[in-house]
TINUPA-911995 format. One line per 3 residues: their letters; for each residue z, x, y of N, C-alpha, C. Coordinates in pm, 1 decimal. Layout:
// residues N
A = Z:X:Y:Z:X:Y:Z:X:Y | ...
***
This chain:
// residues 150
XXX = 0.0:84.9:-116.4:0.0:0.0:0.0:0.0:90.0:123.4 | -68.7:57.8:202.2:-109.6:171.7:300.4:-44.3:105.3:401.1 | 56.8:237.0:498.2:140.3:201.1:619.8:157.9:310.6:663.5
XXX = 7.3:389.3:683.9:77.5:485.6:777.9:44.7:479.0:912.8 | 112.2:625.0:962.3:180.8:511.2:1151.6:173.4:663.8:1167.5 | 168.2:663.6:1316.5:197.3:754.8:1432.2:264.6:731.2:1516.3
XXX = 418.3:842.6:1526.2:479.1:851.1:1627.4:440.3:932.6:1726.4 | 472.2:960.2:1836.4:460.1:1055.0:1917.9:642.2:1085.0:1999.4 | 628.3:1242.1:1967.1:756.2:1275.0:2026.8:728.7:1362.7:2187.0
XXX = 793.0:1300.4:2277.6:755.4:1327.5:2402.0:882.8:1452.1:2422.7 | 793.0:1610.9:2462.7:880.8:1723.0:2485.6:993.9:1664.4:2565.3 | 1001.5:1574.9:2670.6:1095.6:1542.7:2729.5:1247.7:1510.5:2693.8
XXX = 1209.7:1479.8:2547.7:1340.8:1415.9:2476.2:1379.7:1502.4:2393.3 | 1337.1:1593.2:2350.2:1387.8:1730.4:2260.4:1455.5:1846.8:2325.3 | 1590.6:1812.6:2295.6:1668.8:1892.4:2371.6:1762.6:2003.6:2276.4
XXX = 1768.4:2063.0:2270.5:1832.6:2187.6:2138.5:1945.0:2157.1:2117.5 | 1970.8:2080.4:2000.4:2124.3:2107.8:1949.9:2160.3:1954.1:1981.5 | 2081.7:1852.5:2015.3:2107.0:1681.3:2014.9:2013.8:1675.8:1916.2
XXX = 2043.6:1572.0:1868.5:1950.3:1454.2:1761.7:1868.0:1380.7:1848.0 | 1774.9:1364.0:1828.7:1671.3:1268.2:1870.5:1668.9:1171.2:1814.4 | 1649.7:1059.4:1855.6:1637.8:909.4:1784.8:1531.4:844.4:1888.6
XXX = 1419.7:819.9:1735.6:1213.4:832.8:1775.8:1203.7:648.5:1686.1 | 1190.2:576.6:1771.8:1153.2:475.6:1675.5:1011.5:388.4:1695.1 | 912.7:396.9:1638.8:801.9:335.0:1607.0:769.3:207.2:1692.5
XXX = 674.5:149.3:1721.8:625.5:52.0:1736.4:616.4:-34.5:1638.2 | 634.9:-118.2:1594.1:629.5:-192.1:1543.9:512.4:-235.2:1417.7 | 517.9:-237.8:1280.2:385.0:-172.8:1202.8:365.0:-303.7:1098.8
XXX = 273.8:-366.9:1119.9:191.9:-459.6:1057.3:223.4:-455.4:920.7 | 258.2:-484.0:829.1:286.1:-443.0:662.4:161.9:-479.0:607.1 | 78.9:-591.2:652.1:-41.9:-647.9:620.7:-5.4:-667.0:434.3
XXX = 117.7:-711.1:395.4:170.6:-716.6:266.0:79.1:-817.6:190.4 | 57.8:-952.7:254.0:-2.7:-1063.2:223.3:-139.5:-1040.1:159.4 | -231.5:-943.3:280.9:-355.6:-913.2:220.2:-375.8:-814.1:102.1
XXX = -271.2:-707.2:169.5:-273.2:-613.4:-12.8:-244.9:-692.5:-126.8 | -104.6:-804.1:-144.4:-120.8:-830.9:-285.1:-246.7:-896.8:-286.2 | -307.9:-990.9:-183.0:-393.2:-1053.9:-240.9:-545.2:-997.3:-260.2
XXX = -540.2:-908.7:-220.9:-634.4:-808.9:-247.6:-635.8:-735.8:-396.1 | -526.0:-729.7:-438.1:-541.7:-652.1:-565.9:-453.4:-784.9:-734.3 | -453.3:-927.2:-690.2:-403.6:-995.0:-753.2:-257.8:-982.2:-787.7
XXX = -208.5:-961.9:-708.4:-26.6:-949.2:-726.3:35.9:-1027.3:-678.6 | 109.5:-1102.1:-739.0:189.2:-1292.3:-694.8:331.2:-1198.5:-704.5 | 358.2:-1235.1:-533.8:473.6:-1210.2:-467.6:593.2:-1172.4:-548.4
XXX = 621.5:-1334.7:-656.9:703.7:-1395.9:-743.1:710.6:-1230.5:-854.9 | 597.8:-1177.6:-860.8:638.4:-1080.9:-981.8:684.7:-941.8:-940.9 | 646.8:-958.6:-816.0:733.0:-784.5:-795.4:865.9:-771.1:-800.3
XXX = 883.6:-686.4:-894.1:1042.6:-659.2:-906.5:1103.6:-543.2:-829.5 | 1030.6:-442.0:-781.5:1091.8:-371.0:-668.5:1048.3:-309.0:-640.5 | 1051.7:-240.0:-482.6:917.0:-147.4:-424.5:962.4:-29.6:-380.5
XXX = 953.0:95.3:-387.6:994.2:211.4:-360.6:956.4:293.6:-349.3 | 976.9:356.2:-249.3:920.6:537.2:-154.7:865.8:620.9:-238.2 | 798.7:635.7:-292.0:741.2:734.2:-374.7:737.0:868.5:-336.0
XXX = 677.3:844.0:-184.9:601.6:1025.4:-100.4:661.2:973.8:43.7 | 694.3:1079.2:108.3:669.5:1074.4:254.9:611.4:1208.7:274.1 | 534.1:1198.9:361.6:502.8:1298.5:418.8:452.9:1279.2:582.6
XXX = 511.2:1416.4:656.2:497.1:1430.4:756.8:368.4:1499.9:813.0 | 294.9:1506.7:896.0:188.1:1572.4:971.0:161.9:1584.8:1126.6 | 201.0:1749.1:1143.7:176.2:1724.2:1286.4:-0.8:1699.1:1346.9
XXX = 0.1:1590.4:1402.2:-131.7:1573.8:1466.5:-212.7:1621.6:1569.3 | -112.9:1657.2:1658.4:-124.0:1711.5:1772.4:-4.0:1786.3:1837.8 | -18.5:1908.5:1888.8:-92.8:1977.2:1922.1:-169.0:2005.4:1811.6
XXX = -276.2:2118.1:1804.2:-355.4:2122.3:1693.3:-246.3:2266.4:1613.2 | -201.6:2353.5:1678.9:-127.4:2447.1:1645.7:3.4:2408.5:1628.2 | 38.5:2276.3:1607.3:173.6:2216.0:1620.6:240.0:2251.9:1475.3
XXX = 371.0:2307.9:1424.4:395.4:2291.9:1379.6:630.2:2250.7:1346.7 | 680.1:2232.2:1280.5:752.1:2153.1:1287.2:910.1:2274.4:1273.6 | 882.6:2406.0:1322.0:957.3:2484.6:1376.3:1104.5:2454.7:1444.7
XXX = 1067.6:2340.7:1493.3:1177.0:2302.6:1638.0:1292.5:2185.2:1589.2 | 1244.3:2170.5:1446.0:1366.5:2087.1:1384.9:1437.6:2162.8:1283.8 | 1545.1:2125.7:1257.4:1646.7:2192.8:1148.8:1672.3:2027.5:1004.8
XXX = 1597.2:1923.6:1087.8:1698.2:1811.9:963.2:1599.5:1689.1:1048.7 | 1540.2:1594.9:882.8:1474.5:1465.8:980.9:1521.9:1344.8:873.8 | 1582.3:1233.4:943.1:1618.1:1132.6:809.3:1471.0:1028.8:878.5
XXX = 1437.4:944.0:761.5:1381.6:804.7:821.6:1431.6:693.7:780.6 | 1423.5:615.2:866.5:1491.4:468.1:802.8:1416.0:394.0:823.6 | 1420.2:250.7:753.6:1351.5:180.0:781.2:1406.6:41.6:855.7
XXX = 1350.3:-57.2:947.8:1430.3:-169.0:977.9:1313.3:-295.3:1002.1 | 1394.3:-391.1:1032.1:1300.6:-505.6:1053.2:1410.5:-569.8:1185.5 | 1347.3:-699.9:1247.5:1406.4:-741.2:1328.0:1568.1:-832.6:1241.7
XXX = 1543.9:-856.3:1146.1:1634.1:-956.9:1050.3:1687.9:-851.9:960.1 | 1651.1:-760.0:899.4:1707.4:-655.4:769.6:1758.8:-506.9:886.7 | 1881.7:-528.9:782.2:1924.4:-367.5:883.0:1851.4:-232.6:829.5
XXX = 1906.3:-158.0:899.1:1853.8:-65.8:918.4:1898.9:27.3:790.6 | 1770.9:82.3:669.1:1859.4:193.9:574.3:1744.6:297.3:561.4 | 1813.7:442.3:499.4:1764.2:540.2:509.0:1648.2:547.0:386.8
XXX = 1553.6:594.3:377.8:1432.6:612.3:295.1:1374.5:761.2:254.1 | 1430.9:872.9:319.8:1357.6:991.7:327.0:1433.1:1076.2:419.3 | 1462.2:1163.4:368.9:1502.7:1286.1:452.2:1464.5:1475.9:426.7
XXX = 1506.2:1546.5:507.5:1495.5:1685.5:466.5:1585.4:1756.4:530.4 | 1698.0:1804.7:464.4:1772.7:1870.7:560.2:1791.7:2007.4:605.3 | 1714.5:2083.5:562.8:1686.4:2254.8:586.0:1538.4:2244.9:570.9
XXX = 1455.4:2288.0:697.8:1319.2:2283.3:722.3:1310.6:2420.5:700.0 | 1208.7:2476.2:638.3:1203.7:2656.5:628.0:1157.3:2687.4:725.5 | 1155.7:2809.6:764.5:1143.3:2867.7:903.7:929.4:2861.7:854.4
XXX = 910.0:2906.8:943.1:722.2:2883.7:966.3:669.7:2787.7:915.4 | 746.5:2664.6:878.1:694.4:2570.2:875.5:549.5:2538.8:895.8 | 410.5:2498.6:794.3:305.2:2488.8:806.1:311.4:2346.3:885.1
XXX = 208.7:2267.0:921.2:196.6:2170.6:1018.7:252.7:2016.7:889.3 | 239.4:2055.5:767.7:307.2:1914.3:698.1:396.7:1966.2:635.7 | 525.8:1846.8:642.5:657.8:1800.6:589.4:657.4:1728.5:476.6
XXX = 712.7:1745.5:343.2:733.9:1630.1:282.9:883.3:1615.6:223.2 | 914.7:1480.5:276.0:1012.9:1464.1:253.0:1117.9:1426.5:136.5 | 1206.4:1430.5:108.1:1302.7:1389.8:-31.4:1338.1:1200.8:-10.2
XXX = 1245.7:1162.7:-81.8:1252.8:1017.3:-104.6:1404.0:964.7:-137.0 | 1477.1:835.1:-91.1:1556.2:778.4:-119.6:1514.3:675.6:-239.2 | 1611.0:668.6:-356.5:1566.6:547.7:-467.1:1637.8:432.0:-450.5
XXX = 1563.1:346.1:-329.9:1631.9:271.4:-295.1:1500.3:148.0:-304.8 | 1549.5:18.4:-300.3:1458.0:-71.4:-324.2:1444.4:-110.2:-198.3 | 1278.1:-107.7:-100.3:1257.4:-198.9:-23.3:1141.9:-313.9:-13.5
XXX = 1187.4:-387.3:-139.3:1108.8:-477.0:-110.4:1114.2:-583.9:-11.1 | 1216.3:-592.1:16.8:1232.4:-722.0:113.7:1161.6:-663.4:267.2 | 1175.7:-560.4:274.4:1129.2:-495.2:399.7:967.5:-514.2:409.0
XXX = 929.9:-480.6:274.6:758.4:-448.9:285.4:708.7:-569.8:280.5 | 753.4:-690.8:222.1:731.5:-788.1:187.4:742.9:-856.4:346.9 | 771.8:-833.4:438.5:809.8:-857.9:578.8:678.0:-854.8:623.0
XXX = 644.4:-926.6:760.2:483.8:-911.7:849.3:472.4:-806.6:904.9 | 628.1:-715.9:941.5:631.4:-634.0:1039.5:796.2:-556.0:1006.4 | 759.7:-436.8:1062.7:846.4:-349.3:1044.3:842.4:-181.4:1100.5
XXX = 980.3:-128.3:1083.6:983.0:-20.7:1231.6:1032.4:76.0:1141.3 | 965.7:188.0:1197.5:1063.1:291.3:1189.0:1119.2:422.4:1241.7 | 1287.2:466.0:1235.4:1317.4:506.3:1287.2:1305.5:640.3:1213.8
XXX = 1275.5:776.0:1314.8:1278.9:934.1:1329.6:1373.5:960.7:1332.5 | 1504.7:1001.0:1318.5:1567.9:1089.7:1366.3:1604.8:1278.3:1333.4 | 1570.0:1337.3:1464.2:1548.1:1499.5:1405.0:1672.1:1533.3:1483.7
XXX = 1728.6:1649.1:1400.9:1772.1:1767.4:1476.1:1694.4:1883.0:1504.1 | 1739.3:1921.8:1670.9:1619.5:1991.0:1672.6:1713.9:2136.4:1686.9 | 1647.6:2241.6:1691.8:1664.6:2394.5:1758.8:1606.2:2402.7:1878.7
XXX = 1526.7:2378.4:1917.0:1425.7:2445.8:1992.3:1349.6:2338.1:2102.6 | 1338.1:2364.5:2183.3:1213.5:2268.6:2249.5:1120.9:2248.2:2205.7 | 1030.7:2182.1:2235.2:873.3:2197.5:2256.5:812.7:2150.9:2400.6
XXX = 683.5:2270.7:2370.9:592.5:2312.4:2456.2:531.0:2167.3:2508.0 | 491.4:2103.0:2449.4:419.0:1927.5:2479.3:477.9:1850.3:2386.5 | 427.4:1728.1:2429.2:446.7:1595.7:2339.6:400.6:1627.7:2216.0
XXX = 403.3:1565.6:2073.3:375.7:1554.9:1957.1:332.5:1461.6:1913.7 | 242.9:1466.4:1851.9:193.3:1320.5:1780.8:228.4:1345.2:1601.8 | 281.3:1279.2:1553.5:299.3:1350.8:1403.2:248.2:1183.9:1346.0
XXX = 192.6:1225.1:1209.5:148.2:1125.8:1126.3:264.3:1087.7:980.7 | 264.8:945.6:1031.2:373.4:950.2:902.3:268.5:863.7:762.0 | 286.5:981.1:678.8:233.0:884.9:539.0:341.8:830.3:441.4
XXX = 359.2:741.4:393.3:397.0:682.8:321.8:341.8:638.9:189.3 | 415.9:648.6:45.4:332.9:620.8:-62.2:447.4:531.9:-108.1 | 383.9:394.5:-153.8:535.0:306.6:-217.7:459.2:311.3:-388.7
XXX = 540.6:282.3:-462.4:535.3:211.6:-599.6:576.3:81.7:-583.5 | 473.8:-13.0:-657.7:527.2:-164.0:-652.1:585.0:-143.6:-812.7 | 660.2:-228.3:-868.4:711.6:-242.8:-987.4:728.7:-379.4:-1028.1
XXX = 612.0:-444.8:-1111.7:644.5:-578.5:-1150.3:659.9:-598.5:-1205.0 | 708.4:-778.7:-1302.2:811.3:-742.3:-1356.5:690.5:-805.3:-1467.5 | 752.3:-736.6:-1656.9:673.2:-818.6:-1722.5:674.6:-957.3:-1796.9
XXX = 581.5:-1010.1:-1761.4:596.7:-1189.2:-1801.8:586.5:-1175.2:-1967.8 | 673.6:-1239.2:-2020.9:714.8:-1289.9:-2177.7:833.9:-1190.9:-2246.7 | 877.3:-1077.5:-2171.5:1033.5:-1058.9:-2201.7:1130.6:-1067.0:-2188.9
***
């Protein structure tokens, strides 16, 4: 199920040694058309879960993710609170321009199953940066349904 999104982190807010808290615009799940796109009745999914995250800096083109020490993501909706999905907490130093993160085994189906949904960045950083950032967030879920006649 495809939901990936672009944040952009504005140098302005990266300050060395605070946490940043980066939260999304608001992201279409378009849930309705995927199951019905691939024949999957709502009724049978038994639970949906983070498979991959991965991070990508987009911009700058030489951007890479140096200037953090620790990134959790969470996920939220306007009605479902807010829980964690992915994190990394020791970034290696020369960091190439993609992150991938340590998945949480946590079930969000009720979230994906939603029209709409957000999510929150939060980094620790070291370091400034030179400009704004655009980083690409990918996301890979597993659906898990359930089987009919056992």
């Amino acid at each position: 199920m495809p939901l990936e999104h672009s944040v952009n982190i504005p140098k302005a807010i990266v300050i060395p040694g605070i946490p940043v808290d980066i939260y999304s615009t608001e992201i279409e799940t378009n849930s309705d058309d995927f199951l019905k796109q691939n024949n999957i009745n709502a009724d049978l999914i038994d639970k949906i879960t983070l498979r991959k995250m991965e991070l990508i800096v987009s911009t700058p083109s030489d951007g890479n993710f140096n200037f953090s020490d620790s990134i959790d993501i969470s996920i939220l909706t306007d009605s479902l609170p807010e829980i964690r999905v992915a994190s990394i907490n020791k970034i290696p130093a020369n960091t190439i321009e993609t992150l991938k993160l340590i998945v949480d085994p946590i079930d969000v189906k009720q979230y994906i199953l939603k029209k709409k949904i957000k999510l929150k960045i939060k980094i620790s950083v070291n370091e400034g940066i030179p400009t704004d950032y655009i980083v690409d967030l990918k996301p890979t879920f597993l659906i898990d349904l359930k089987v009919i006649g056992l």
